[in-house]
PyMOL Python script that loads the backbone (N, CA, C, O; Angstrom):
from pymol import cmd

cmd.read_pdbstr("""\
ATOM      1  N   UNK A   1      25.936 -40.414-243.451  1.00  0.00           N
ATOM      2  CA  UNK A   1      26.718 -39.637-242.499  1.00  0.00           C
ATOM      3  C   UNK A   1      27.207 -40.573-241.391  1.00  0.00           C
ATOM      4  O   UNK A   1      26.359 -41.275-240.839  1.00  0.00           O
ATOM      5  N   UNK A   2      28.578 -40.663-240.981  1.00  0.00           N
ATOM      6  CA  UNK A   2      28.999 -41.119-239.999  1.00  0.00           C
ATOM      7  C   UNK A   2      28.783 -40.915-238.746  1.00  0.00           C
ATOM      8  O   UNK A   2      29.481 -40.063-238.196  1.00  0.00           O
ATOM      9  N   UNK A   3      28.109 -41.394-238.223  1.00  0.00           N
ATOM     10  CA  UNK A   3      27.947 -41.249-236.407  1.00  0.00           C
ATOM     11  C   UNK A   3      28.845 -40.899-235.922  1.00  0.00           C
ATOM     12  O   UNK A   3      29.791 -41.660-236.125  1.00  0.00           O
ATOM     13  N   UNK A   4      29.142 -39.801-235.140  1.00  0.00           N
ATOM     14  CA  UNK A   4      30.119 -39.331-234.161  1.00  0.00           C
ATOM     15  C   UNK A   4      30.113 -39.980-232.554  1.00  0.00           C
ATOM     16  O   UNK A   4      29.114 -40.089-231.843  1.00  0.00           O
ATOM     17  N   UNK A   5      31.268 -40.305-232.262  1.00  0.00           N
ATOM     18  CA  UNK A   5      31.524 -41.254-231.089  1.00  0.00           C
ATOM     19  C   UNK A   5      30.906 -40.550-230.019  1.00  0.00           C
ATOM     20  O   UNK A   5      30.623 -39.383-230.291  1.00  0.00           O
ATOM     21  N   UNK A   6      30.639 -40.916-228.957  1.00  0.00           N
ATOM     22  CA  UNK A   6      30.149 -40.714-227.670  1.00  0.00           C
ATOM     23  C   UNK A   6      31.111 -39.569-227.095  1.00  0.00           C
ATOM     24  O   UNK A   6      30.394 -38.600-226.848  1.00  0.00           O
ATOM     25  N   UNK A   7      31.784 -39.429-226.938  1.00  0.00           N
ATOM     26  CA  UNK A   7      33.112 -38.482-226.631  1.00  0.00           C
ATOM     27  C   UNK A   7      32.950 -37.381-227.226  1.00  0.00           C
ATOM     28  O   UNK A   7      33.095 -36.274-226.708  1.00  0.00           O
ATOM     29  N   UNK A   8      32.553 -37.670-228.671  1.00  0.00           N
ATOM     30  CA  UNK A   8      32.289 -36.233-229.737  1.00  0.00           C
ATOM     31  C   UNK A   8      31.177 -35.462-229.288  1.00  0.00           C
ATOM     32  O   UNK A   8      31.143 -34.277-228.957  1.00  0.00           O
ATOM     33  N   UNK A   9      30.221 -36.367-229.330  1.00  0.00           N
ATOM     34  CA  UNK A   9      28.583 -35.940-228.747  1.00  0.00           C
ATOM     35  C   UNK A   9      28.734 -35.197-227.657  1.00  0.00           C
ATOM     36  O   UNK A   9      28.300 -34.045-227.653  1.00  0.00           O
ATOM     37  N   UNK A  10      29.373 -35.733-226.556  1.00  0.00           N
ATOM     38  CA  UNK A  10      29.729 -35.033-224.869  1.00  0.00           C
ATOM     39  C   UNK A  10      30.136 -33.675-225.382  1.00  0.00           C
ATOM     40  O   UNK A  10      29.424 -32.676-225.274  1.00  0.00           O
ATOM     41  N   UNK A  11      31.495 -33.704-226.027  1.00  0.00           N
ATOM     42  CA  UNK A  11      32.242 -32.627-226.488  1.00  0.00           C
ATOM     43  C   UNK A  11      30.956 -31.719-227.040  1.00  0.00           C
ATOM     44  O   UNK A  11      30.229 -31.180-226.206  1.00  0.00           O
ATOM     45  N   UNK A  12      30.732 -31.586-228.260  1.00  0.00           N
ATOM     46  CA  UNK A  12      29.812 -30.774-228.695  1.00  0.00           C
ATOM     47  C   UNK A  12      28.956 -30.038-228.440  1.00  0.00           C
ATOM     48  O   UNK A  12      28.619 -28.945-228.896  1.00  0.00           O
ATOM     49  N   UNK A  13      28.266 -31.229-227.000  1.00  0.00           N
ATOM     50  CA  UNK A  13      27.375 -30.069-226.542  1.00  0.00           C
ATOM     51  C   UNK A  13      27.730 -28.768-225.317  1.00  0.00           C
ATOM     52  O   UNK A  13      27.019 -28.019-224.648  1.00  0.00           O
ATOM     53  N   UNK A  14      29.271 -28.991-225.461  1.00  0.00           N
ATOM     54  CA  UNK A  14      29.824 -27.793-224.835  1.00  0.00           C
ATOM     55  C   UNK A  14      29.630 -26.318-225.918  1.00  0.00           C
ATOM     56  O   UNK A  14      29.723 -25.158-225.517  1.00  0.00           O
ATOM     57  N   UNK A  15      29.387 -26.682-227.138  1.00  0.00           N
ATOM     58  CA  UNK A  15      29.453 -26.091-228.183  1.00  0.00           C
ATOM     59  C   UNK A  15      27.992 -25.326-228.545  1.00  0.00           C
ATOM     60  O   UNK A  15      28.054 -24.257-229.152  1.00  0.00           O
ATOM     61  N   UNK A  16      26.725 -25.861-228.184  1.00  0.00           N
ATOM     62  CA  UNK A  16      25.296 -25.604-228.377  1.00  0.00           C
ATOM     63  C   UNK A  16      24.983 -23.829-228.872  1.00  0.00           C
ATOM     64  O   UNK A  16      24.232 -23.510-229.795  1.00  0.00           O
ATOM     65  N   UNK A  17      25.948 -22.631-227.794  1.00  0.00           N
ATOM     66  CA  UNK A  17      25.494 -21.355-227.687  1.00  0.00           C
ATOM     67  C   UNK A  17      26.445 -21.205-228.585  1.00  0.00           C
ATOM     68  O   UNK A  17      26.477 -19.997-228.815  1.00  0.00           O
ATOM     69  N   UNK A  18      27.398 -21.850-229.354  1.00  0.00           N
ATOM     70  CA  UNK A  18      28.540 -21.277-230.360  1.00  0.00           C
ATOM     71  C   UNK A  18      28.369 -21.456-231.616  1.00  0.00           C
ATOM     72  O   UNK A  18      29.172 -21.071-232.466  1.00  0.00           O
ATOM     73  N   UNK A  19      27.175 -22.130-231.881  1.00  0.00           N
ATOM     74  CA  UNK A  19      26.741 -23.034-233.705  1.00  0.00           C
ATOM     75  C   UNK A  19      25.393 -22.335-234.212  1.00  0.00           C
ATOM     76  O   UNK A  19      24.655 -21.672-233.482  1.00  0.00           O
ATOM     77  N   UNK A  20      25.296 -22.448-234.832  1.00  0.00           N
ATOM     78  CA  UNK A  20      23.858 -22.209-235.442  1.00  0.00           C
ATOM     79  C   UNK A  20      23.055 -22.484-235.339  1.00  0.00           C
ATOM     80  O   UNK A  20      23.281 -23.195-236.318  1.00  0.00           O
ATOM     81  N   UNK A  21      21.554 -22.838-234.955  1.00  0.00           N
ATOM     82  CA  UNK A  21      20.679 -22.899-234.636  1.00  0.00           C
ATOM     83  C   UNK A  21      20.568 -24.426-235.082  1.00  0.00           C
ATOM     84  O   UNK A  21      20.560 -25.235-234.154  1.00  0.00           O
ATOM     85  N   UNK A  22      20.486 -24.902-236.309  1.00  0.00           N
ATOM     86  CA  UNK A  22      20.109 -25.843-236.985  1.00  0.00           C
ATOM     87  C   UNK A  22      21.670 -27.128-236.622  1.00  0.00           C
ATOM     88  O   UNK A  22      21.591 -28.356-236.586  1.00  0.00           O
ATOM     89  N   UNK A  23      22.583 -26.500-236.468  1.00  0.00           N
ATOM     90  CA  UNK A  23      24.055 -27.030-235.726  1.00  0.00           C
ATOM     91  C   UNK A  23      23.458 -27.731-234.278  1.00  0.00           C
ATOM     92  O   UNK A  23      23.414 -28.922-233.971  1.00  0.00           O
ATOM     93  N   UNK A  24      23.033 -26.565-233.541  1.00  0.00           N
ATOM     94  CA  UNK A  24      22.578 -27.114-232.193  1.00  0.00           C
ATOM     95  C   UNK A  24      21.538 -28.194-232.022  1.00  0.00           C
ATOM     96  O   UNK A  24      21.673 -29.188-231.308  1.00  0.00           O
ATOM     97  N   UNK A  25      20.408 -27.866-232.807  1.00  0.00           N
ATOM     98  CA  UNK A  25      19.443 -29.196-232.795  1.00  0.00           C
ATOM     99  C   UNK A  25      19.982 -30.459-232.986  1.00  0.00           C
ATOM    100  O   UNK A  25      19.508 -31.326-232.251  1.00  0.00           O
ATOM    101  N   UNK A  26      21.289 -30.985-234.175  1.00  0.00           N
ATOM    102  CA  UNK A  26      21.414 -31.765-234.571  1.00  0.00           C
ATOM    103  C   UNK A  26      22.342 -32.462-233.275  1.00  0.00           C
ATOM    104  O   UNK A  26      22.165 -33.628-232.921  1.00  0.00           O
ATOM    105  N   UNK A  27      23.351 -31.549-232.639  1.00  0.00           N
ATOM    106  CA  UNK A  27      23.889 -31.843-231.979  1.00  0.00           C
ATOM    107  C   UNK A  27      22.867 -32.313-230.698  1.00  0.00           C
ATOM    108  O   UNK A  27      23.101 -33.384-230.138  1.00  0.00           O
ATOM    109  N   UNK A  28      22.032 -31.694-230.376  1.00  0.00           N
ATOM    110  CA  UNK A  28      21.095 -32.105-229.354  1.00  0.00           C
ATOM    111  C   UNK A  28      20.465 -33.710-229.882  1.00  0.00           C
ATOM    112  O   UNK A  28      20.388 -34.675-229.122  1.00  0.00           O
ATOM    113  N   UNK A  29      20.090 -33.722-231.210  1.00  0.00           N
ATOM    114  CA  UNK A  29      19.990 -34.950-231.458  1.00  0.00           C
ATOM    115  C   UNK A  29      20.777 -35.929-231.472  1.00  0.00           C
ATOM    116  O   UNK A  29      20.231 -37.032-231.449  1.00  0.00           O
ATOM    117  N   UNK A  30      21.733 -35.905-231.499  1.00  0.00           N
ATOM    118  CA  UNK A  30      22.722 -37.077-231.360  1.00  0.00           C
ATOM    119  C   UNK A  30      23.118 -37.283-230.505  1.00  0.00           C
ATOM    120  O   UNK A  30      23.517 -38.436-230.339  1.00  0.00           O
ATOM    121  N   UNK A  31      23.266 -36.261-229.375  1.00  0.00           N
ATOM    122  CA  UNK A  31      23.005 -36.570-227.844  1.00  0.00           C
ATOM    123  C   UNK A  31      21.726 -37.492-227.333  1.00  0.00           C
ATOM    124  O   UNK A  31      21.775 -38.277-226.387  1.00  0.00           O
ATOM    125  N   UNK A  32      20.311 -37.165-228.353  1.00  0.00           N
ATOM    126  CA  UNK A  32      18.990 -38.180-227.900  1.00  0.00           C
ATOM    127  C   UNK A  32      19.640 -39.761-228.120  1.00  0.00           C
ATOM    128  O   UNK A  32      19.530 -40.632-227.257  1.00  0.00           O
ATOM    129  N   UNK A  33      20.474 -40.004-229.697  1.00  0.00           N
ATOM    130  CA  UNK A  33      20.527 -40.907-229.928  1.00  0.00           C
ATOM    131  C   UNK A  33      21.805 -41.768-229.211  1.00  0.00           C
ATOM    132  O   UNK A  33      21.885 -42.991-229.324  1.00  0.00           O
ATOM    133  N   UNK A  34      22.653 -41.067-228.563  1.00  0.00           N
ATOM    134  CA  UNK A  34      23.402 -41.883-227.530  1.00  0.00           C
ATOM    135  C   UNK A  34      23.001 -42.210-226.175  1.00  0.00           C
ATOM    136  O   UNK A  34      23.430 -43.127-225.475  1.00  0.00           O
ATOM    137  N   UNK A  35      22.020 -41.237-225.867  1.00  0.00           N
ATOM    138  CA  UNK A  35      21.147 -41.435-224.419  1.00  0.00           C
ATOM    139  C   UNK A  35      20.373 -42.987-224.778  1.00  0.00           C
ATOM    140  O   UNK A  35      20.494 -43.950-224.021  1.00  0.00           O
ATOM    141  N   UNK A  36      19.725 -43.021-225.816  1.00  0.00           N
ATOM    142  CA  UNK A  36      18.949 -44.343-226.244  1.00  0.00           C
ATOM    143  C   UNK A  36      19.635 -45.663-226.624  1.00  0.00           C
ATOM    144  O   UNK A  36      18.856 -46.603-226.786  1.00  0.00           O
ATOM    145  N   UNK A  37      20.911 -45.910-226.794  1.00  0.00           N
ATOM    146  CA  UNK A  37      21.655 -46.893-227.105  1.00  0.00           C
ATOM    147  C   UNK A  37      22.249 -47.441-226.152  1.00  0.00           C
ATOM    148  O   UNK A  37      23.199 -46.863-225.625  1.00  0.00           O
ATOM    149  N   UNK A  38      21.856 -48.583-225.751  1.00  0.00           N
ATOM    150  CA  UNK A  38      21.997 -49.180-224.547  1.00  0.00           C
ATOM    151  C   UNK A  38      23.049 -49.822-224.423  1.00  0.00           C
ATOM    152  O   UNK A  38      23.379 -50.408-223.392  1.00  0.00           O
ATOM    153  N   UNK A  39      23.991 -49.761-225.949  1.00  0.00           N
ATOM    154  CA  UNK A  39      25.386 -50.559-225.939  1.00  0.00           C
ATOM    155  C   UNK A  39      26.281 -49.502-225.589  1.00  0.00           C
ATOM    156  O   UNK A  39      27.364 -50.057-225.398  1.00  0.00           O
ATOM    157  N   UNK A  40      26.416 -48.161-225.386  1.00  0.00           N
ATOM    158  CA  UNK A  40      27.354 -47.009-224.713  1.00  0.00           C
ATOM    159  C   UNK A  40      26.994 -47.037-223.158  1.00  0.00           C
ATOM    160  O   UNK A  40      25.853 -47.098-222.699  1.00  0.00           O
ATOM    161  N   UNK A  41      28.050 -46.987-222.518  1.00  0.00           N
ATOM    162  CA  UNK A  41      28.230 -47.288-221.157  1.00  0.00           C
ATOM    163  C   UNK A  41      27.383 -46.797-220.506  1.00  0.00           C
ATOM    164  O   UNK A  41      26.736 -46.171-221.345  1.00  0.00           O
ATOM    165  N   UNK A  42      26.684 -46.562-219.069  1.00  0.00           N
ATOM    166  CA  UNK A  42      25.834 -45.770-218.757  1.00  0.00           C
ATOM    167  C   UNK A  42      26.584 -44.993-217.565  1.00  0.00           C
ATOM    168  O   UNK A  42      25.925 -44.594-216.605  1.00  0.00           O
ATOM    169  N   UNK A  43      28.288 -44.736-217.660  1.00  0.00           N
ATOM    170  CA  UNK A  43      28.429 -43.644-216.984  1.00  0.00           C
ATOM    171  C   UNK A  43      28.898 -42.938-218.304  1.00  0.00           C
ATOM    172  O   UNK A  43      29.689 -42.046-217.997  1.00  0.00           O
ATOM    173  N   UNK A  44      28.715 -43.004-219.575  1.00  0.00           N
ATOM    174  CA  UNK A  44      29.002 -41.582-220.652  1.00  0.00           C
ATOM    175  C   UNK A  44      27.749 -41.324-221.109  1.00  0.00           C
ATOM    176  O   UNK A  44      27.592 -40.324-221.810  1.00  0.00           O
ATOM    177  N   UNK A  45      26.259 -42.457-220.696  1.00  0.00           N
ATOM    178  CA  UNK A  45      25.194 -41.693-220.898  1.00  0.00           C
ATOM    179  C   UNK A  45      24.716 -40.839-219.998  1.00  0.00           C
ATOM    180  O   UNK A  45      24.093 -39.821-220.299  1.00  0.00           O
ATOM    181  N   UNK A  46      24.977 -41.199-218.849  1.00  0.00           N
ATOM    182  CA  UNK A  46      24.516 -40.101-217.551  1.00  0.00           C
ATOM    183  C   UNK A  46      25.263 -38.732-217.455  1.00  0.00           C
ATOM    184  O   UNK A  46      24.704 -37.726-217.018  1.00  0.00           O
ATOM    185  N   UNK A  47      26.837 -38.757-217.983  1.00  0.00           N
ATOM    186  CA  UNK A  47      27.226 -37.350-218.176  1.00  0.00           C
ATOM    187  C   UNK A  47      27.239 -36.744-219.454  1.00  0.00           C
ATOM    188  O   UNK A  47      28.015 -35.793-219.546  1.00  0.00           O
ATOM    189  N   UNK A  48      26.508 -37.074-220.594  1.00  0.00           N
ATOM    190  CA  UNK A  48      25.923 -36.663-221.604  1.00  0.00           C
ATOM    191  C   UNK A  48      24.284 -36.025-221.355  1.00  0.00           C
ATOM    192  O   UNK A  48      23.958 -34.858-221.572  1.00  0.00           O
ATOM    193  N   UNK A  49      23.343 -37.163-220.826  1.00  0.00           N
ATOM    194  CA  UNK A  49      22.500 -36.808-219.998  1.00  0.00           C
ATOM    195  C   UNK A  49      22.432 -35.168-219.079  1.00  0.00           C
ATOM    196  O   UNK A  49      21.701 -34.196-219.270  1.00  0.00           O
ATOM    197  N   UNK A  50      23.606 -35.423-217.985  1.00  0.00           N
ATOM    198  CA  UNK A  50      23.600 -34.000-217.428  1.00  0.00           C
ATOM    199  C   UNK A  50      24.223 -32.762-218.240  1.00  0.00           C
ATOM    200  O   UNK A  50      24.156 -31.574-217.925  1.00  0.00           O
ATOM    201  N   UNK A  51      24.642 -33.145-218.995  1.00  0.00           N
ATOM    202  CA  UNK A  51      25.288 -31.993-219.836  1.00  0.00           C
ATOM    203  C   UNK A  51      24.040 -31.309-220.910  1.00  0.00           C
ATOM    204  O   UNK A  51      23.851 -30.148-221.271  1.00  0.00           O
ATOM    205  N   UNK A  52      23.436 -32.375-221.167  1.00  0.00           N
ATOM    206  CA  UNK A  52      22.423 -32.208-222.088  1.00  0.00           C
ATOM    207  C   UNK A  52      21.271 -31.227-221.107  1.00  0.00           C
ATOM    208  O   UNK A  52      21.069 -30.044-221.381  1.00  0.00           O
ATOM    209  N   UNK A  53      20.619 -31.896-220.012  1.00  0.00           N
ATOM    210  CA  UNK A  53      19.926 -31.026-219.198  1.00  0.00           C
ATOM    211  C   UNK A  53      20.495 -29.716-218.719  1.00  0.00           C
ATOM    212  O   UNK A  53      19.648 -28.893-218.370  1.00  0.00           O
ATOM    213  N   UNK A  54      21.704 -29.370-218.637  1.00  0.00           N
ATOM    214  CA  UNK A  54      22.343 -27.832-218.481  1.00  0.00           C
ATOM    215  C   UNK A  54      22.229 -27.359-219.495  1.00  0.00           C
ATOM    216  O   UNK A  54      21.845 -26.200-219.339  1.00  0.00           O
ATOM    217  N   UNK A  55      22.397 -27.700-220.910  1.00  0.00           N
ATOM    218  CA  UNK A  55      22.090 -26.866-222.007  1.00  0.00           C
ATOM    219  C   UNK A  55      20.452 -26.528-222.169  1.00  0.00           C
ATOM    220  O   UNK A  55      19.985 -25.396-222.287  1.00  0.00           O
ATOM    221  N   UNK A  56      19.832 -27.559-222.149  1.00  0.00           N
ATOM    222  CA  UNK A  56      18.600 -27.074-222.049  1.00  0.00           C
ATOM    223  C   UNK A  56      17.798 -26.336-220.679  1.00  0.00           C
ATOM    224  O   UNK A  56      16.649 -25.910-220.797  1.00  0.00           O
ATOM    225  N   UNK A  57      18.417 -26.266-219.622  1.00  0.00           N
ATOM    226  CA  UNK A  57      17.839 -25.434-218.849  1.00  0.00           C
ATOM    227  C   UNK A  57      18.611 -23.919-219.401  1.00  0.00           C
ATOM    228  O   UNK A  57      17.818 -22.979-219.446  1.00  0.00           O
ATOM    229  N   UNK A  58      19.720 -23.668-219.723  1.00  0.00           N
ATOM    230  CA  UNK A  58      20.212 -22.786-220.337  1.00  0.00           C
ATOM    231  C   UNK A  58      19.181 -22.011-221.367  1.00  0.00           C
ATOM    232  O   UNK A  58      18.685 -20.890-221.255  1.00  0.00           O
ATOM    233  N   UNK A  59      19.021 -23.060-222.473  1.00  0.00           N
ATOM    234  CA  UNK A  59      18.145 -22.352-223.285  1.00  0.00           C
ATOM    235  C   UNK A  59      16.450 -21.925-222.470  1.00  0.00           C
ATOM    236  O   UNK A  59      15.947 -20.813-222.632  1.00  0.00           O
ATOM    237  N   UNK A  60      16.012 -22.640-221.922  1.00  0.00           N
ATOM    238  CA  UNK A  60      14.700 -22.505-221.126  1.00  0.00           C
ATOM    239  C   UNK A  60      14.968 -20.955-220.649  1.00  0.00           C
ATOM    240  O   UNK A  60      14.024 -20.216-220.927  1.00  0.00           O
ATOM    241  N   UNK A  61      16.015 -20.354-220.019  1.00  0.00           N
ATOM    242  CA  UNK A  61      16.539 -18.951-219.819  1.00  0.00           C
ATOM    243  C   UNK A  61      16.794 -17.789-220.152  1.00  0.00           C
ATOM    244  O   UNK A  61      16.741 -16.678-219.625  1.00  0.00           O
ATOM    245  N   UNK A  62      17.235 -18.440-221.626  1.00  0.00           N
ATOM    246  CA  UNK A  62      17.172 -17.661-222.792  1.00  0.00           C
ATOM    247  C   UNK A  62      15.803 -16.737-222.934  1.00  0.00           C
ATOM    248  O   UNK A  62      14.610 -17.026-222.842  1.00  0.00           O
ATOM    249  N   UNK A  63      16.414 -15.655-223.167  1.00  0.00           N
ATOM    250  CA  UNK A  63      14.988 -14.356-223.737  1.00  0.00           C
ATOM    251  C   UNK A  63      14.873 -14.487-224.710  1.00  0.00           C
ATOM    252  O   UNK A  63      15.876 -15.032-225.171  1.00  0.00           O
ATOM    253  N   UNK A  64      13.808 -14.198-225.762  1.00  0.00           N
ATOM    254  CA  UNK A  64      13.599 -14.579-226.427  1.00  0.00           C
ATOM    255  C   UNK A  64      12.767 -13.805-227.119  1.00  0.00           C
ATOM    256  O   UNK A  64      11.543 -13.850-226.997  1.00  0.00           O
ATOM    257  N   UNK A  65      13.511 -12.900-228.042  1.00  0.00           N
ATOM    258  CA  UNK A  65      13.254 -11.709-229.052  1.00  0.00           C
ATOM    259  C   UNK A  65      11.536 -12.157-229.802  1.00  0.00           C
ATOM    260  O   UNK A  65      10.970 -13.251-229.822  1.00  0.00           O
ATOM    261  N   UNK A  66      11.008 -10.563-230.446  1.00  0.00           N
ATOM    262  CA  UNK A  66       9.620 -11.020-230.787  1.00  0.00           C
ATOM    263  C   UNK A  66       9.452 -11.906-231.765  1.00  0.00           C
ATOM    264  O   UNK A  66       8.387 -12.516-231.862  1.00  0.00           O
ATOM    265  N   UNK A  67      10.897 -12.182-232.976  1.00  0.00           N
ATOM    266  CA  UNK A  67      10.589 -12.582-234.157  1.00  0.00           C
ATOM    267  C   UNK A  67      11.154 -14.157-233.905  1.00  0.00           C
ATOM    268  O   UNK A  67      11.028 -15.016-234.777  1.00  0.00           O
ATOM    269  N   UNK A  68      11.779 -14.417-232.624  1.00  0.00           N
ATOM    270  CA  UNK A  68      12.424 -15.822-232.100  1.00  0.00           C
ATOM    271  C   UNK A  68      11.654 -16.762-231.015  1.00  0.00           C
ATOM    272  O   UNK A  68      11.234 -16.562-229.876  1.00  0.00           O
ATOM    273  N   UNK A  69      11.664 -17.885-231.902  1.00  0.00           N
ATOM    274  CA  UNK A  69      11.319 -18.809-231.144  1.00  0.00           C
ATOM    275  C   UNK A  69      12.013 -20.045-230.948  1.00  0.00           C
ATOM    276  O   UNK A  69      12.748 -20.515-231.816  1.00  0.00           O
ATOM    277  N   UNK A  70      11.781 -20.659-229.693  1.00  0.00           N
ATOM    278  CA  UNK A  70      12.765 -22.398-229.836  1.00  0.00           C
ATOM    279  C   UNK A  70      11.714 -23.180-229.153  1.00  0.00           C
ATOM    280  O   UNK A  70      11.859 -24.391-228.982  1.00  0.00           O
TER     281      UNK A  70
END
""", "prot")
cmd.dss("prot")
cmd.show_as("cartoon", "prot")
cmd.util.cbc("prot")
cmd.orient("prot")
């Protein structure tokens, strides 16, 4: 699978509450793996970074039905 550019990753995780469950993790992961690559700039890791922490305080918010868990 081709790595999606830094730009894509940013983009996407505008996307997290619109994909599928198993969509969102991956996308959350490839957000881990551009946060960790020290050759992408560190002003598109810091606003990947904050974008990433708004989605997950988002989900932290989320209610969370009896048969659902994250």
């Amino acid at each position: 699978m081709e790595k999606p550019s830094p730009k894509t990753v940013y983009e996407n995780l505008n996307d997290l509450e619109k994909v599928d469950v198993v969509t969102s993790a991956r996308y959350r992961q490839l957000a881990q793996a551009v946060l960790a690559d020290p050759a992408i700039s560190e002003a598109m890791r810091q606003n990947i970074a904050e974008r990433l922490q708004q989605a997950n305080h988002l989900l932290a918010l989320k209610t969370v039905d009896g048969d659902e868990s994250y």
